[in-house]
C-alpha positions as CSV (number, residue, x, y, z in Angstrom):
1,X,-11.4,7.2,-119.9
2,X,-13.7,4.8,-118.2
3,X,-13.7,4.2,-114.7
4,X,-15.1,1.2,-113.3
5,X,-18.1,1.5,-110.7
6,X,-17.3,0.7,-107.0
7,X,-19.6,-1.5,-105.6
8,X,-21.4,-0.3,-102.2
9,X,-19.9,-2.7,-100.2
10,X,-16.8,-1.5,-101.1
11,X,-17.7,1.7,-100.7
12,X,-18.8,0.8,-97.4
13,X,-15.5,-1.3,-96.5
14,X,-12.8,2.4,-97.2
15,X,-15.6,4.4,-95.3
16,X,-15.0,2.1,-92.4
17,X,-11.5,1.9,-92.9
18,X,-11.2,6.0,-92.6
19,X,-13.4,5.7,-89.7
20,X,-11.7,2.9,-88.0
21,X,-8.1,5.7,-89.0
22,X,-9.7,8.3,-87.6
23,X,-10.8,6.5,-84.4
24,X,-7.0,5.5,-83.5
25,X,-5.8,8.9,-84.3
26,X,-8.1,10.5,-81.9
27,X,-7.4,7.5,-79.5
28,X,-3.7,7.8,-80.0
29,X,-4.4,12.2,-79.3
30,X,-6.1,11.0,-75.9
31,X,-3.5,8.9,-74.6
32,X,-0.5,10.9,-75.1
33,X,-2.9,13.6,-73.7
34,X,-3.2,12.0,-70.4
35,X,0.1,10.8,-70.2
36,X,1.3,14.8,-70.3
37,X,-1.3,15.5,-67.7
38,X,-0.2,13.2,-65.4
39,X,3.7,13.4,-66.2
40,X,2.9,17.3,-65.5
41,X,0.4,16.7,-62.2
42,X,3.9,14.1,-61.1
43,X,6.2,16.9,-62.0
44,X,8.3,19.0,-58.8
45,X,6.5,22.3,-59.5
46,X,3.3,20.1,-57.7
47,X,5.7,18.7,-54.1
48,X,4.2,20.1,-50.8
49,X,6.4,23.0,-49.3
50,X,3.8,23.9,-46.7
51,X,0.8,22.3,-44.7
52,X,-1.7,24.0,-43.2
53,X,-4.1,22.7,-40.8
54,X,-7.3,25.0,-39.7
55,X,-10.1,24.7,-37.1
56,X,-8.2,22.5,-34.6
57,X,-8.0,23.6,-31.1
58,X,-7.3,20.1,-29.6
59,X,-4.7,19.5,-31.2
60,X,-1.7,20.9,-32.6
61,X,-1.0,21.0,-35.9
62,X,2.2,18.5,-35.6
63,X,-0.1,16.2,-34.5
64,X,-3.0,16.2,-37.0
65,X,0.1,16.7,-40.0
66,X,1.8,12.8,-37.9
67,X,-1.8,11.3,-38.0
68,X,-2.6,12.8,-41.6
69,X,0.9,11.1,-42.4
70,X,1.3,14.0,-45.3
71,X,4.7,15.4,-45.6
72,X,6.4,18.1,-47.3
73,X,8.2,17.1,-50.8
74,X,5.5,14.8,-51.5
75,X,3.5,15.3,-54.7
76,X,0.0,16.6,-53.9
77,X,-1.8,15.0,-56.0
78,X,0.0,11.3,-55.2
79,X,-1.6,11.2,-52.0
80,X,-4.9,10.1,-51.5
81,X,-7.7,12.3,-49.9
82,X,-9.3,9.4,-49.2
83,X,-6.4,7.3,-47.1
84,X,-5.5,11.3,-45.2
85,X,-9.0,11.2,-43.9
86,X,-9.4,8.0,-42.9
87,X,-6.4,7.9,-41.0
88,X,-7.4,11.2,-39.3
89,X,-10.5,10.2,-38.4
90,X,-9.7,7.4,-37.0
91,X,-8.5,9.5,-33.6
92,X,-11.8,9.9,-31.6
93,X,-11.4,13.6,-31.1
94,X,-11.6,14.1,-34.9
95,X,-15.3,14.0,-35.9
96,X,-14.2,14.8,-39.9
97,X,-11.9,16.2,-42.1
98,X,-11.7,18.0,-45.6
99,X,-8.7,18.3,-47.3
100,X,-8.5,21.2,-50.2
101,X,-5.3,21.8,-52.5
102,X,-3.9,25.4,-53.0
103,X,-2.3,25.3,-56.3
104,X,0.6,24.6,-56.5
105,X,2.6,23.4,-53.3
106,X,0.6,24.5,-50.5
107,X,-1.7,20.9,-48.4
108,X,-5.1,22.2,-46.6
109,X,-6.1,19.9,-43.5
110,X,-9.3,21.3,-42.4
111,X,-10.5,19.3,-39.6
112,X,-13.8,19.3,-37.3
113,X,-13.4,18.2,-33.5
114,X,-15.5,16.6,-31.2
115,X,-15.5,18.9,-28.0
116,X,-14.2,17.5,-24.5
117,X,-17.5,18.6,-22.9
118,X,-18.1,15.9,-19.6
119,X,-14.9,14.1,-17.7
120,X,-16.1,11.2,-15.2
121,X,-13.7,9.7,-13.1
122,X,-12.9,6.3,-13.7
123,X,-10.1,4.9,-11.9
124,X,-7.5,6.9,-11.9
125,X,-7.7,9.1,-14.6
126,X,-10.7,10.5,-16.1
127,X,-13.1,9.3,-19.1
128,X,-13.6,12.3,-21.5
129,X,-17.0,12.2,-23.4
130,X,-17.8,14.9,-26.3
131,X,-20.9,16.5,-26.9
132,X,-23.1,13.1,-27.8
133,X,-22.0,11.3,-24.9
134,X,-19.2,9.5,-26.8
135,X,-16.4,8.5,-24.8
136,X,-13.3,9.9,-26.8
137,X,-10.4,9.6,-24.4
138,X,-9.3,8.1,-21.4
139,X,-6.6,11.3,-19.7
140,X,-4.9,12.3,-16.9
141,X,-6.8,15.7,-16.5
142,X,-10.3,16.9,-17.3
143,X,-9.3,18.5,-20.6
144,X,-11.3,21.6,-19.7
145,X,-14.5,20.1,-20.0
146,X,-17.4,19.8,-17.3
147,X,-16.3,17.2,-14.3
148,X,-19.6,14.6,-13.6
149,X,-20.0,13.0,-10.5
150,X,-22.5,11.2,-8.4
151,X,-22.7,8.0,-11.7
152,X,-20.2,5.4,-11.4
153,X,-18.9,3.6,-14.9
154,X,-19.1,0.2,-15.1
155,X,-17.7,0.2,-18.1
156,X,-16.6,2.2,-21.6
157,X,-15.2,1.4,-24.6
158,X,-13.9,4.6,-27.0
159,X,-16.5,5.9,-29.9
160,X,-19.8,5.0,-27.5
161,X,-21.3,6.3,-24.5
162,X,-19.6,4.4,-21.3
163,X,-22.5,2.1,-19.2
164,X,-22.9,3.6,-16.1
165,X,-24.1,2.3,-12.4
166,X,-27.7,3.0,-11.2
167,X,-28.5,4.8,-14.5
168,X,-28.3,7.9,-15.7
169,X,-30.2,9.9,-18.6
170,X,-27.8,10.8,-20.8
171,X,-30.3,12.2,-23.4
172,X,-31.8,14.8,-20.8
173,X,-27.8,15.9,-19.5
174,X,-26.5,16.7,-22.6
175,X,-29.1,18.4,-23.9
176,X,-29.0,20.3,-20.9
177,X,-25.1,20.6,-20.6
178,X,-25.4,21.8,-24.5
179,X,-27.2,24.2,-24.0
180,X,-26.0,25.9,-21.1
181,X,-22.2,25.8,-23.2
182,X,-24.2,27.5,-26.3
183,X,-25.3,30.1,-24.2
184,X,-22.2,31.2,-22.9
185,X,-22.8,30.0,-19.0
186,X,-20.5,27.2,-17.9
187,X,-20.7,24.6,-15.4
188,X,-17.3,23.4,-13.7
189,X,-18.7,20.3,-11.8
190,X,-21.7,18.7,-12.4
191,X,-23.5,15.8,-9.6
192,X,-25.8,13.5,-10.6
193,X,-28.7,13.6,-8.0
194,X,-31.0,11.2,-9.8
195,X,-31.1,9.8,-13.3
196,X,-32.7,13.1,-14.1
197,X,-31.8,15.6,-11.9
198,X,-28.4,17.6,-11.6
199,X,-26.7,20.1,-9.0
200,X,-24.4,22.2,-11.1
201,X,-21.3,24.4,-10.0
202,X,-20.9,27.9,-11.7
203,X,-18.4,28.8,-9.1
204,X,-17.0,26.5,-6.8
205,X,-19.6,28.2,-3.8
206,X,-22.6,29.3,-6.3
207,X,-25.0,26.0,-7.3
208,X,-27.8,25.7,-9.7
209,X,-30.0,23.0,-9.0
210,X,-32.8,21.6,-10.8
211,X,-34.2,18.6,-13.5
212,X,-31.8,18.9,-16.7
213,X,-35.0,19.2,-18.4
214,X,-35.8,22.9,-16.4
215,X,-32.8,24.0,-16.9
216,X,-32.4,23.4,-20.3
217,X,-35.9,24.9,-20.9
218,X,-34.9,27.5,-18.5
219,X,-31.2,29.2,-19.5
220,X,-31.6,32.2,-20.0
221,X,-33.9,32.3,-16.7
222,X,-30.6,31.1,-15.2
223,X,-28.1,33.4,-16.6
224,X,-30.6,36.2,-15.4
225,X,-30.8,35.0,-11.8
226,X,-26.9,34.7,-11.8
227,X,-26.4,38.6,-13.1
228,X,-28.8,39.5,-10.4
229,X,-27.1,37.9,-7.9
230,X,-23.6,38.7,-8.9
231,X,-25.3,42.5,-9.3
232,X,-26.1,42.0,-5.6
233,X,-22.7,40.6,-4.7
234,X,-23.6,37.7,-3.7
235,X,-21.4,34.6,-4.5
236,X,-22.5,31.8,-2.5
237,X,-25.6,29.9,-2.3
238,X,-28.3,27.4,-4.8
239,X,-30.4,29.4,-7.6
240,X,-33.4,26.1,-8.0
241,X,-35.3,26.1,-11.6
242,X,-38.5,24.7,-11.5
243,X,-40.6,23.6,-14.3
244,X,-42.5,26.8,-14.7
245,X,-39.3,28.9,-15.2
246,X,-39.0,30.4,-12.2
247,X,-35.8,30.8,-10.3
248,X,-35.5,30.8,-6.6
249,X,-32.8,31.2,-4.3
250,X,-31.2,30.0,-1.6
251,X,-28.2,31.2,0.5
């Protein structure tokens, strides 16, 4: 029997055509693929039954789960990372948060803080700064951190370090009051001689004094002096750090 010839452009038309077939099929495959994923992802087996928050000492974890505004029986996956952190962040003693999903109900909160680490009285109440100066509250109480007198603030506003009367060098203090906390020595009052120079309380009758420059340069000097001294029994009195490193005492 004879069969006619297809021409190549018709040849080239039905290859298309099976092409263009096998294109919707796979698009057709992908859709109803998705659509099961997120129909699963939506399903009750994904509601939060628990959230846990981690690293917050600040804070409780009623708090952080109020200001995350996450709650239990909501689908994990519906609520955005993005929108959780932004609202958490937007409380000043909150420096960042991560958020993590334990398959298949359980929310992680994960949260870093900034540290309560000077309080300056300011009115009434105190302003709280954290370990960059920031001011990050405006409380009743110290919060546990370091109390700084002998600067007056003129002025602060929340997220940024508070202007303060006569000046004060904020760089040189918190480099010093950083590392004195990272060593493990703690100062309960700190007064602001000059711009640059500091008379710190370990105990409310034993005093370091010296340039927040010394003492930074000059800690574990400091911590020595203060064994010694607590060796000898002796509880009251000024340890002075000089430049050099050397400690000296007076009763």
């Amino acid at each position: 029997q004879y069969q006619e010839e297809k021409s190549p452009a018709e040849k080239k038309r039905k290859k298309k055509k099976r092409r263009k077939k096998h294109y919707m099929l796979r698009l057709v495959l992908i859709i109803a693929a998705l659509v099961a994923v997120f129909l699963t992802l939506r399903s009750p087996l994904f509601e939060i039954s628990f959230i846990q928050v981690e690293e917050n000492t600040l804070m409780s974890d009623e708090e952080i789960i109020e200001l995350a505004g996450v709650s239990e029986g909501d689908n994990m996956f519906a609520v955005s990372s993005r929108k959780v952190k932004a609202a958490l962040t937007k409380n000043a003693y909150i420096a960042s948060a991560n958020i993590d999903r334990k398959i298949p109900d359980i929310y992680v909160i994960k949260v870093e803080e900034n540290i309560p680490t000077l309080a300056v009285k300011y009115q009434e109440k105190y302003v709280i700064l954290d370990e960059e100066g920031r001011a990050i509250d405006y409380a009743e109480d110290a919060r546990s951190a370091t109390i700084l007198t002998g600067i007056n603030i003129t002025e602060y506003e929340i997220g940024q370090t508070p202007s303060v009367e006569g000046g004060c060098d904020f760089n040189s203090l918190l480099s010093m009051i950083n590392k004195v906390n990272a060593s493990g020595l703690y100062f309960k009052r700190i007064e602001m001689l000059t711009p640059t120079s500091v008379k710190a309380a370990v105990t409310d009758t034993l005093l370091c004094q010296g340039e927040c420059n010394d003492i930074s340069e000059n800690v574990e000097a400091l911590k020595v002096a203060i064994y010694d001294l607590g060796q000898k029994g002796v509880s009251r009195g000024v340890v002075h750090i000089s430049g050099d490193g050397y400690a000296s005492f007076n009763p």
